[in-house]
N, C-alpha and C positions, 0 to 999 in steps of 0.2 A: 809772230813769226812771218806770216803772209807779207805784211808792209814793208817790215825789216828786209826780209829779202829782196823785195820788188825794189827799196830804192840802194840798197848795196849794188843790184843789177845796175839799175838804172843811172846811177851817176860812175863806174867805170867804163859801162858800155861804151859809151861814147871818148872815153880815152884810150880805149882799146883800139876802137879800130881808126882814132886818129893817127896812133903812135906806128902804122901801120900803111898809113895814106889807106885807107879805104872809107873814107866817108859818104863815099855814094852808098856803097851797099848800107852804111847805119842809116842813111837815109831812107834805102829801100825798106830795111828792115820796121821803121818806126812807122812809114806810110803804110806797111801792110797790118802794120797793131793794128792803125787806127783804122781802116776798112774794115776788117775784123769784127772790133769793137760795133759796127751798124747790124750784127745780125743779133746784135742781144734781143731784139724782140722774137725773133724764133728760136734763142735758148729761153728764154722767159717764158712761153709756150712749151716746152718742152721740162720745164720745172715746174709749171701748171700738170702737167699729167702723172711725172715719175718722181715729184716730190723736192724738196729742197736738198736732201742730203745728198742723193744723187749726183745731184748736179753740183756741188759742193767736193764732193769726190773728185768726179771727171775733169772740174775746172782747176782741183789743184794738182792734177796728175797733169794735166795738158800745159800748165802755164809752168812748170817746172822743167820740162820738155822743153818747151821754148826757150827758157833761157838757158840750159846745157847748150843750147845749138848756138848761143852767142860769142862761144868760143873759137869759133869758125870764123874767118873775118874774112877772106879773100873769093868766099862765091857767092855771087849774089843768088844765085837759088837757094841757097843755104839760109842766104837775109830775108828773104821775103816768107821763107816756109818758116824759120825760128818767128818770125811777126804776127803770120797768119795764127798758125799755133797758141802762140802767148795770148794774143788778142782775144782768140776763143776761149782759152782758157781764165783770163782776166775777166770776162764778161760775165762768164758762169761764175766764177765766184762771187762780185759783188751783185748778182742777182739773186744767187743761191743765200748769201747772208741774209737778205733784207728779204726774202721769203719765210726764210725760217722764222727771220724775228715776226713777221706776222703771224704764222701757222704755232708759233711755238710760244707765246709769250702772253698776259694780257695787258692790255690797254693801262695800267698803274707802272706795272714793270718797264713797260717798250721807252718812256723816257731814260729810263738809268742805264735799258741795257743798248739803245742808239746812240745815246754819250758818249759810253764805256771803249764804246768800239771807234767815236769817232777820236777819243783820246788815244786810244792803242795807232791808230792812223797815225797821228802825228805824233807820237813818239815812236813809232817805228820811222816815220820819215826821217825824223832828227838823228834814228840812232845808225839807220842807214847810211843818209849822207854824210854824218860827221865822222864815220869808221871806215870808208868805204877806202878813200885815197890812202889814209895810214894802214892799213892793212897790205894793200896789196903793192906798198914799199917797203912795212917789213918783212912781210915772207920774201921778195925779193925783185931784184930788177928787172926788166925785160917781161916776155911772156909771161914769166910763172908767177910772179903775181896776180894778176890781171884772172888769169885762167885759173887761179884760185878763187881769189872773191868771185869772179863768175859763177864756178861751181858750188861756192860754199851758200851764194845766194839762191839756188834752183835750191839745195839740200836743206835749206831755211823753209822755204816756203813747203818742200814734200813734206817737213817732219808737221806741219800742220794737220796732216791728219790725222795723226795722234787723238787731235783737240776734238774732231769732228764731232760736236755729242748726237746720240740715237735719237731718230727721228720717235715723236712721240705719237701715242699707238691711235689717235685719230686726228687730223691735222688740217683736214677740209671739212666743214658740214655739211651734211648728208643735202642740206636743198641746194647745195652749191656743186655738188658733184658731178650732175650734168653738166655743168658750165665749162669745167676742164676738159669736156669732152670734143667741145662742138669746136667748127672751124674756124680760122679765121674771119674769114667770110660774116660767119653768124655774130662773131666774139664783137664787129666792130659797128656791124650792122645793130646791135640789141643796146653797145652803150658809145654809140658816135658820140656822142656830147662829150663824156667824159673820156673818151681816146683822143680827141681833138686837141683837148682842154689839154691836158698833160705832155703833148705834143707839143704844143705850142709853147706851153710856158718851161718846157724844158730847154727847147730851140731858145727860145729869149734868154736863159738862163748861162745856157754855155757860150751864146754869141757877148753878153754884156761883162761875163768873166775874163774872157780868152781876147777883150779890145785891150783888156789892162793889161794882167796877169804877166803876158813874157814880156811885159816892155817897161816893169818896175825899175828893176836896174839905170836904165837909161831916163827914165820919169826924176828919180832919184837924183842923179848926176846932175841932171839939171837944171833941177830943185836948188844946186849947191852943195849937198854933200858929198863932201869928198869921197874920187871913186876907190880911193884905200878901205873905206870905212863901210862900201855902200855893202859889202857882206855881210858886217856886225849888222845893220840896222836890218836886213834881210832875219837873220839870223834871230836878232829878240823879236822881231814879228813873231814868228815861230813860236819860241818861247810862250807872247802873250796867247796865239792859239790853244797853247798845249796847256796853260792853266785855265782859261774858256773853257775848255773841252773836260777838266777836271772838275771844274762844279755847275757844269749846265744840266745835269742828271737833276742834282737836287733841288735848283732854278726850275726847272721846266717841268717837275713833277707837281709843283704848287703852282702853278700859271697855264693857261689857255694858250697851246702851242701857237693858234691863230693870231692871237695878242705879240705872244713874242715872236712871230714872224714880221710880224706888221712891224714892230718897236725897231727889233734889230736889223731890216732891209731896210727901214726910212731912215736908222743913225749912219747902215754902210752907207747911203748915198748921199746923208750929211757928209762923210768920210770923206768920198770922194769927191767932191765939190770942192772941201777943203784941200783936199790934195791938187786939185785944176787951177786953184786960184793964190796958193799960196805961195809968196813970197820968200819966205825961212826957209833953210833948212829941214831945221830939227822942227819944225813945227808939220812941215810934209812925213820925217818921219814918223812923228808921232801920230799923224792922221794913218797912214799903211798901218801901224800898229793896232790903232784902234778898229779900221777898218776888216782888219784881220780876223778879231773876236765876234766882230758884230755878222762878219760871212758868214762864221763857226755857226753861231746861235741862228741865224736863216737856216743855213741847209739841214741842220739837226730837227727844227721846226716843222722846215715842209715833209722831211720825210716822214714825223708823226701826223701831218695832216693829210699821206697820203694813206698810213698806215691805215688808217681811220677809212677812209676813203674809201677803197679797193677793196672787189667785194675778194673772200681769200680763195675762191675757185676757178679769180684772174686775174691774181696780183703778179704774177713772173711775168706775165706776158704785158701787164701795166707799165711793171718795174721795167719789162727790158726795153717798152719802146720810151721812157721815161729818160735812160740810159742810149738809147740810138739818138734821139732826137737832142741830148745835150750833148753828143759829142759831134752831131753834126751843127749844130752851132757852134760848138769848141772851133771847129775847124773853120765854119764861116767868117767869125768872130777873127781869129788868129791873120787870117788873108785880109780881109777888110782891115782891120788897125794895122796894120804895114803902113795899107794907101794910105789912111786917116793920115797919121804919124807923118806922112813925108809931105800930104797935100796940105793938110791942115793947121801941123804943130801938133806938141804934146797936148796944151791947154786946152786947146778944142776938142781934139780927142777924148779927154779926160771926160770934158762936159758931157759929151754926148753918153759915154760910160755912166755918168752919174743918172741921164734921163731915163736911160735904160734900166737901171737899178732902181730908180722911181717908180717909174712903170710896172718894175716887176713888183714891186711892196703893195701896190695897190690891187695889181691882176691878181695873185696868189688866193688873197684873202675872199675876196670877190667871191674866184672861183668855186673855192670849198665850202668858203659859205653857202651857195648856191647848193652846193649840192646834199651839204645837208639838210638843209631845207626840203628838196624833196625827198629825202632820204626819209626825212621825218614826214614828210605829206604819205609816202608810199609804205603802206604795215608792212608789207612783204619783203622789203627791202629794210624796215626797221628788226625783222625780226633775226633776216640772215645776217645783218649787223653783229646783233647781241650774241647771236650763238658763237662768231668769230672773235 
């Protein structure tokens, strides 16, 4: 229901308030998401203390807020407070999930049920964008379309609380329960390495995403494939994710999540190599396609090796600066491949995308391994492990 809504919103919004001449204020609106979005590491701290569901709650009461207020199209106060809003609310939720799955699940399960969820993802995407536009033409022309799907997408994602299930009745271990308490200050001072570490490779993560990402279309074009078409090929991308994301549960519950990070980052950047240098068409197509699944199965991967990772009485606060630091490389990533693209060309661009996804195949593995390694050198830390 959460997805569903988020992209019903997300793909009228912006014909809303074109059909309207106010694109500034969507513009306001989307800059203040994404500001927003930088304080998940003090919601993550903040679901470190009052629990995942909590925050689970607040995020879908808040982000459902925000987009009722998308209805409003001609004040920009109206844009930037529906953003800020959404943002906060956006953030708590995909923090508040990937908490729970740590506090709530074990280590056998969290493959099937990180999957599960990254499948609902993208079938909520597909079911959003592809219903979004014929909806709000046949209820009707003008406003009341629009301000339908708007609405019926906030009233998508509230009925998500329905779903919330009960937090279970102990959810941190007892030697970890200090941990949630202490500050800042203390949280980053006791594990610098590994705030650093996930810091970093999150920044790398969203900057080597966001050089490609919105400039497929035109990567595409070309590529050669006609720009009639260059939807459909958009479109079965999609597709190959959403059966990716269908049997990577039961793939990655028999395979070492480190293994299939490494396999599926060093094919995405085979992928995209082949997409920097390819001549065909359809052979660029089929590189974004393959590329697609092979994303899918990384970021499913890392988030099991961070599960693993993160001790659970400082995983929100992990997870959100995990979440601040890849959408401030989204954002660096986004501005840089502009310049790239204009100074450089697409090909070079690409490459450079592909080093980065090299890069990142190799850092990942590195990292965690490292750290279990002392995880394993340290009993104390092997023991608060097992109890999570």
């Amino acid at each position: 229901m959460f997805f569903t809504g988020m992209w019903l919103s997300k793909t009228v919004h912006p014909l809303y308030f074109d059909a309207h001449d106010d694109l500034v204020n969507f513009g306001l609106s989307y800059t203040a998401m994404a500001i927003a979005g930088t304080t998940s590491v003090f919601i993550g701290r903040l679901s470190d203390r009052v629990g995942p569901r909590l925050v689970l709650i607040a995020g879908t009461v808040l982000y459902s807020i925000g987009m009722s207020l998308r209805i409003v199209h001609d004040s920009s106060f109206v844009a930037v407070a529906s953003g800020l809003v959404a943002g906060v609310g956006a953030s708590s939720v995909f923090i508040g999930l990937r908490t729970w799955t740590l506090h709530s699940t074990t280590e056998v399960q969290r493959a099937g049920i990180v999957s599960r969820r990254e499948f609902m993802n993208q079938a909520g995407t597909a079911l959003g964008m592809g219903t979004a536009g014929a909806l709000a033409a046949f209820i009707g022309t003008g406003d009341r379309g629009y301000v339908f799907v708007l609405l019926m997408a906030a009233a998508c994602v509230l009925s998500g609380l329905l779903l919330i299930p009960p937090t279970p009745t102990s959810t941190v271990p007892a030697g970890q329960a200090k941990s949630s308490e202490a500050g800042f200050t203390t949280v980053f001072r006791q594990h610098k390495a590994l705030a650093l570490g996930v810091a970093g490779l999150g920044l790398l993560m969203g900057s080597y995403v966001s050089i490609l990402s919105p400039y497929l279309p035109l990567l595409l074009a070309e590529r050669g494939v006609p720009v009639a078409l260059v939807g459909i090929v958009l479109a079965a991308a999609s597709v190959v994710r959403l059966t990716a994301a269908a049997v990577a549960g039961k793939y990655l519950r028999e395979r070492s999540p480190m293994a299939v990070f490494l396999v599926s980052e060093s094919c995405c950047a085979a992928a995209t190599l082949i997409l920097a240098l390819s001549v065909s068409p359809w052979l660029a197509a089929c590189a974004l396609a393959v590329r697609g699944a092979f994303l899918l199965g990384a970021t499913i991967s890392q988030e099991l090796l961070q599960l693993s990772a993160f001790p659970s009485g400082l995983a929100g606060v992990l997870f959100g600066l995990v979440q601040s630091a890849f959408l401030a490389g989204d954002s660096l990533g986004g501005a840089v491949g502009g310049w790239l693209y204009h100074q450089l060309g697409s090909s070079h661009t690409v490459l450079i995308a592909t080093g980065l996804t090299l890069a990142n195949a190799l850092l990942v593995p590195t990292f965690y391994g490292r750290l279990r390694k002392v995880a394993e050198a340290d009993p104390e830390r092997q023991r608060a492990h097992a109890t999570s």
